[in-house]
N, C-alpha and C positions, 0 to 999 in steps of 0.2 A: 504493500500500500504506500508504501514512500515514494516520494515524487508526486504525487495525487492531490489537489487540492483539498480535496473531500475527506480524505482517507478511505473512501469506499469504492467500491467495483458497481461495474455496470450491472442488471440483474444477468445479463447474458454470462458475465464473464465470472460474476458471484454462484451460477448453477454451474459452469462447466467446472469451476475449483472445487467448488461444495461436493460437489456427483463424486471426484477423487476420492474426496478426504473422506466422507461415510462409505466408499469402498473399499476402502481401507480398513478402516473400524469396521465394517462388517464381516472384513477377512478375517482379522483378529477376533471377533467375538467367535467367529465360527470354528474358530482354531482353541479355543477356551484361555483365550486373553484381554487382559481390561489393560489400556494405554494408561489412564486416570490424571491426563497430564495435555487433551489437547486443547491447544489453543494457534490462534494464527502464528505464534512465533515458534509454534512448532509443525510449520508448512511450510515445505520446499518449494516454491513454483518454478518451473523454467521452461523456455519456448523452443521446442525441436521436433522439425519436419511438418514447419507448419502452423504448428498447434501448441497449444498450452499445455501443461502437465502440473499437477500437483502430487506431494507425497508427504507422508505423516512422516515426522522425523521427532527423534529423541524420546527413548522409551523407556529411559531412566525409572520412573515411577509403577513400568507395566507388572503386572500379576498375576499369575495364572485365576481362573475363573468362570465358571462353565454359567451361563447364563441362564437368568431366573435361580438359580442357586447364590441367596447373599454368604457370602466367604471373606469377602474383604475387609479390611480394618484400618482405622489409623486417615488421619488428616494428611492426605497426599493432595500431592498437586499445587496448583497455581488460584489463591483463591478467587479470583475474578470469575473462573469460567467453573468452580468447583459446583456439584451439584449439592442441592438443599440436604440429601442423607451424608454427604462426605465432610461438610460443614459441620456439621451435629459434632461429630468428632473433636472441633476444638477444643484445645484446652483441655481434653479429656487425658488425664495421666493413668499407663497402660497399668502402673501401680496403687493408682489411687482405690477408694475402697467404694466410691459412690458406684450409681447405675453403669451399664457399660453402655455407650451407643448401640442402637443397632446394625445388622454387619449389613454390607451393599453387596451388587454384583456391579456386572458390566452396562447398566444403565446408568451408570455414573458419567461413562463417557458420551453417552449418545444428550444429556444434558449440556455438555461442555460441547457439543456438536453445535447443540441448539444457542448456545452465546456466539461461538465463533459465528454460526449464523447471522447472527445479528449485528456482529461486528462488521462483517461483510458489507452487508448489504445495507447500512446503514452511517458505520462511520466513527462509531462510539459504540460505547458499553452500555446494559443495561440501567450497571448503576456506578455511583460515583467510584471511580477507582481512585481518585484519593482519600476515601474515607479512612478511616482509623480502621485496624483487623476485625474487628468488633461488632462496630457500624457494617460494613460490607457485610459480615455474617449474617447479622439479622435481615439485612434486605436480604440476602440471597432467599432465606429461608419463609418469606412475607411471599403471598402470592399473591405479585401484585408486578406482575410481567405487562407491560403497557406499548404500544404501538400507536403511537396518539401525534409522535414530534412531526414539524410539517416533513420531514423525512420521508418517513412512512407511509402520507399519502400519495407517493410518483411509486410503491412498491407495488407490483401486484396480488392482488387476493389469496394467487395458490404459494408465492412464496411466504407471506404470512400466516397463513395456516403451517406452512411445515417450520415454520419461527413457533408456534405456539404447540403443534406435538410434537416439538423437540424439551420446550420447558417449559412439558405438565411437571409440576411439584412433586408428583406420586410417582415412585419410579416405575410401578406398575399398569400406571395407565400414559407413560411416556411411550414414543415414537421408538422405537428399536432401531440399529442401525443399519439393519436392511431393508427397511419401509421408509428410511430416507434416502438410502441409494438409490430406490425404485419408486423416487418419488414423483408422480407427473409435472410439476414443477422443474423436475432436472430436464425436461424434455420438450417441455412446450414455453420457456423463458424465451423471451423478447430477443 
């Protein structure tokens, strides 16, 4: 996005990058791995034979994970794009004697799917990235996902739908990462 006035991508060139990067994530999930870690700065782009490419890079945080089975633990990740269960985990010490978090799967990323989404195709972040750790946590965890900036109205309808079943709050009624890769929105952008 550097060099862009906007910081955002055309929706054209936001579904061809987007279509990658949940293909990506859907291979991983399919393979029984959670990245827990994506975010645009962890997207390759580069242009050969033609055409655009994107690729998910740096998996430092990934984890084995067979989906719909929550397994995972612990406050990973990057928290701007961290999903509402991975958050929970704050602050949560693995010795401490109180409740434990509950454990997530691989819908963690397909949340983090749904911000980088937004960041795309928008330009910003949901919410204030310079809050305090804190702040940011609880918005993340507030369901109160808005699409309202004059931004949003040059967006189209079927891209803001897969903005919004990327981050349902519940990770069970969230968008999986292969009903975003095969999302008609990757196919019929402007």
């Amino acid at each position: 996005l550097e060099g862009r006035p906007t910081g955002r991508l055309a929706e054209s060139e936001a579904a061809l990058i987007f279509g990658h990067i949940a293909a990506a994530a859907s291979h991983l999930h399919s393979h029984h791995w959670a990245h827990r870690d994506i975010k645009p700065e962890h997207v390759s782009v580069c242009t050969a034979n033609g055409g655009m490419h994107a690729r998910l890079v740096d998996f430092g945080d990934a984890a084995q994970c067979e989906p719909g089975v929550p397994s995972l633990r612990g406050f990973r990740g990057t928290p701007l794009y961290m999903a509402p269960e991975v958050a929970a985990w704050h602050g949560f010490q693995e010795d401490s004697l109180g409740a434990v978090p509950p454990s997530y799967d691989v819908a963690c990323d397909c949340w983090s799917l749904g911000v980088t989404l937004y960041v795309i195709l928008c330009g910003e972040a949901p919410w204030d990235q310079d809050a305090e750790l804190a702040q940011l946590i609880a918005a993340i965890q507030r369901d109160d996902i808005q699409l309202t900036s004059p931004v949003w109205s040059a967006i189209s309808t079927r891209a803001k739908a897969l903005v919004r079943g990327l981050l349902a709050p519940q990770p069970q009624r969230r968008l999986g990462a292969m009903q975003a890769a095969d999302d008609p929105w990757l196919q019929s952008s402007p």
